[in-house]
Structure formats: C-alpha cells, structure tokens
Phi, psi and omega in degrees: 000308189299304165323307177282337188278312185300309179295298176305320179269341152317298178301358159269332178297284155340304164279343156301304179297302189321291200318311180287300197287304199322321121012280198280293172313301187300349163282335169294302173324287165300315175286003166058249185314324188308335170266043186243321187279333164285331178271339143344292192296308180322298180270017193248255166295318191245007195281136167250124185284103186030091179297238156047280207266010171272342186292303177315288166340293202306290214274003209235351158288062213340305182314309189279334197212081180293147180096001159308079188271165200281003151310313165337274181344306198317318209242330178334135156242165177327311179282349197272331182251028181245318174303267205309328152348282181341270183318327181310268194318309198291343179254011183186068191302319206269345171298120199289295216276002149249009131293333203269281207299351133266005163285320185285352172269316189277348128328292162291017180215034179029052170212092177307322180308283208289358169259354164293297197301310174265020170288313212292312184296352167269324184301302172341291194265358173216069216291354171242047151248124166337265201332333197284282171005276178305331145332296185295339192290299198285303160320309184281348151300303183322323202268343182287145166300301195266013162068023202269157144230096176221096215121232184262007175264321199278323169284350194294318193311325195273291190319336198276328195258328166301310170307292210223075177320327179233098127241114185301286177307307145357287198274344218251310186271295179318303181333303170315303172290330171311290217279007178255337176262035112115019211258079156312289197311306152314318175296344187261316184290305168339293165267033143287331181269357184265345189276334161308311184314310170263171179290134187276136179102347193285176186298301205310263183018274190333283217278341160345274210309305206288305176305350161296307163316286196328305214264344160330285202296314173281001166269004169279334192249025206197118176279114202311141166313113158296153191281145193098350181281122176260025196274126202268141191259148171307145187271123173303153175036222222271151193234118174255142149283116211218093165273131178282114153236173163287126151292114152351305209294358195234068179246333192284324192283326212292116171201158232291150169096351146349125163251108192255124203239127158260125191250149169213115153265187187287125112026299206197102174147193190283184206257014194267128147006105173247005168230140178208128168239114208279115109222188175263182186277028128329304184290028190250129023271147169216205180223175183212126164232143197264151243183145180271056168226307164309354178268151152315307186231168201287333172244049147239082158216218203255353180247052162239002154242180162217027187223094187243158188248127162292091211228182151206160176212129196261112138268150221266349198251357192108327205257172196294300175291115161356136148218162185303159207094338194292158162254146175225163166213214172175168168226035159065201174304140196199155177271149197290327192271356189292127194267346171277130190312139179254143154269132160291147154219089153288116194242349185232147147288128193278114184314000000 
C-alpha cells in the first residue's frame, strides 16, 4: 500500500514538473541562449527538492500528524494534504520544518503570498535558516508589481550568502537584485562565486558566463548606484504605455481586493511574462508602463522580443494564472519600441 501511495505521488510530481518546464523549454529551444538562462534559473532559483512527495511523507507520519490513518494515504490528493498541513501548523504553530515544508509547496503551486507568510514563520522560529531567507527574498519578487528584489528581501540575500557562502540560489538572486539596482559590477562579482560550483561546460556554467558577460559590458558603460541613493534611475531600453479601463457593464462584478494584473508577453512562445505589472483593481482607470524592470530575469524582458501581446486582468483570487471567472481584455499585438500609448478595456469574462 505505502509502495502505490509512494508510486502515485512520484506520478503528480512528475506531472506537475512536465506542466511547468515544458514551456520554458520549448521557449528555450526558440530563443536560442535564453534557454540556457531558464535552465540556470530552474535549477537554481526555482528547483524545489520533491515538495509533493516530502508533503506526503511528512503528513502520512503518524509522529508529525496523529491521527492519519495509513488507509488515507492511499486516496490523499494534494489539497486533502495540504488542508492537513494546515491543520497540523495550527495545533503546533512552532514546527519550523512545516512551515518550511508549506512554504515550499505553496511555491510550487504559484501561490506566493501564502509562501512569503510561511518562509516568515520558519524565520520567526529559526531566525538564521538559509533557505527560509531566500525563499522569503524570491516570494516577495514575485508578489511585487515591478519584480524588484530590494529592501528587505535584498538583506535576507546578503545575510543569507554571509551565513552560507555556496548557497547557490542565494548568490544567483543577489546577483539579480544588483544587476536590477544597476550595481553591474557587483552583480558580475557575484555570480563569479557562483562559477565554482557549477560543473564546468554545463549549460547553467554557460549562462553564469553569459551574465557575467552581460553585467561586465554594462558596468563598463555605467556607473553602479551609490549607496544610500534614493534617486529613482530612468527606465532602460523600450517603455509600452498602457491605459487601463473597466467596461460599465462589469463594473458590477468588480470587488474590493480584486487584483489587477497588466501584462506583455512574446509574440510567439509560452505564456509566462516578459513585463507584469501587479496592483489593485480598485485603482482602475489607471495607466501603467511596462519595462525591462518588470521582468524576472535579466534576458527575460520586454527588449529580448520585438513584437509582444499586450493584455490585462482583474483576479478575484490574487493569483497570477488565469481562472474562470476573471476579467481580461487586451490591445492585441504591438511592437516592443512603439512609442504610442496602447489602450485596454476590460469587457470579457474568462471562460
């Protein structure tokens, strides 16, 4: 029994992964290096060591969760076992390592919020674990509109790599928050430290070098921020100007804490962002300009295409992927350099 319960959730993981990468590789595939920088980030920033089947474990231990019966196991599905998670924590707030282990599932399931809150609560009780540090650092860029890591996600990253020197996802996102405050050089020293680590010739290895290369040539033509400047720097390479409204008729529909997401994705590739602007919908009409500062990674942006589709949507849950229910609109296709503002009108409910 434990054997097929064990055997199952290896086959949700395994379909879990597929859903996510397969995307990204085939965006790679088209983009030729970039898909070198996705598999970097992947294994890197974002590989969760088997969430899914440590979930299982963990709630399937008579020792962790009494009262589980091993019949259960057999039939658990991901939510039943997460409700118990839940429930777990709640009768036993101070165990570190389920918090960490719903953080890390609330991750791997694009729900960032609730995995910043419980990295902060493994922080709570164990206030030097790495991981949680990085975790809370990589979650709150998500939940940011302009995807920045700066502010107290930029100390946990320093503290975290001061503590633990080869924490690899550590040096891999400060790097990132450098080379997003314009601090090239430091972003080049970074991921210099990160170049031991990996196996030389493998693809991550490649894109290290190319981003080293990157923040090289610009710390070459650019002077790094000083510290303490609170001078907002000009936005680099191409800016769509992007006004937002509601359609009257779904104004109705409209309710407080609505989350409004403005978007530019590739022309042609997968559906993941290379500009995403985050707030709430309340605040529609509004107007937004999207940026190579909206992206995630430093060659996932708005000049690494040069045609992008242009959309937007108020979600009711918060979260980034679309569900029914949601409102979008769009202003179709646009050239990345077009300098004339594009409008939205969200008019349709999402199917």
């Amino acid at each position: 029994m434990k054997l097929a319960f064990y055997l199952a959730a290896a086959v949700m993981i395994i379909v879990a992964l597929a859903l996510l990468l397969l995307p990204l590789l085939r965006h790679g595939r088209r983009q030729g290096h970039s898909r070198r920088v996705f598999a970097l980030a992947l294994s890197i920033a974002f590989a969760l060591p088997l969430t899914a089947a440590g979930l299982y474990l963990y709630i399937g231990t008579p020792a962790a969760l009494d009262g589980v019966a091993s019949q259960d196991q057999a039939t658990m599905n991901i939510d039943q076992a997460i409700g118990k998670l839940r429930a777990h924590l709640a009768a036993h707030p101070e165990d570190a390592q389920g918090w960490m282990l719903l953080a890390q599932t609330a991750t791997a399931m694009q729900q960032p919020d609730e995995a910043r809150e419980a990295y902060a609560r493994v922080l709570k009780i164990s206030p030097n674990d790495t991981a949680a540090m990085v975790g809370w650092a990589e979650t709150d860029a998500m939940l940011r509109a302009d995807h920045r890591i700066q502010g107290h996600a930029r100390d946990l990253l320093e503290r975290a790599v001061k503590l633990e020197p080869d924490n690899q996802r550590g040096l891999w996102l400060l790097g990132i928050s450098q080379f997003q405050a314009g601090e090239f050089a430091d972003a080049a020293s970074t991921w210099r430290l990160l170049q031991p680590q990996l196996e030389p010739g493998s693809k991550v290895a490649q894109a290290v070098a190319e981003q080293i290369a990157l923040a090289d040539k610009q710390a070459g033509g650019s002077k790094p921020a000083q510290a303490g400047s609170t001078a907002a720097a000009a936005p680099q390479g191409p800016a769509i100007t992007v006004n937002v409204s509601l359609a009257p008729a779904l104004k109705s529909r409209l309710a407080a804490g609505d989350t409004l997401f403005v978007y530019a994705r590739a022309e042609k590739g997968p559906p993941m962002p290379l500009a995403v602007a985050r707030m709430k919908a309340g605040a529609l009409p509004t107007t937004v300009v999207l940026t190579d500062a909206m992206g995630m990674m430093p060659q996932m942006k708005l000049s690494s295409a040069k045609r992008v589709f242009v959309g937007a949507r108020i979600s009711r849950s918060g979260q980034a992927i679309a569900a029914s229910g949601d409102l979008e609109g769009n202003a179709g296709v646009v050239p990345v350099d077009s300098k004339k503002p594009v409008s939205i009108v969200i008019d349709k409910i999402h199917g």
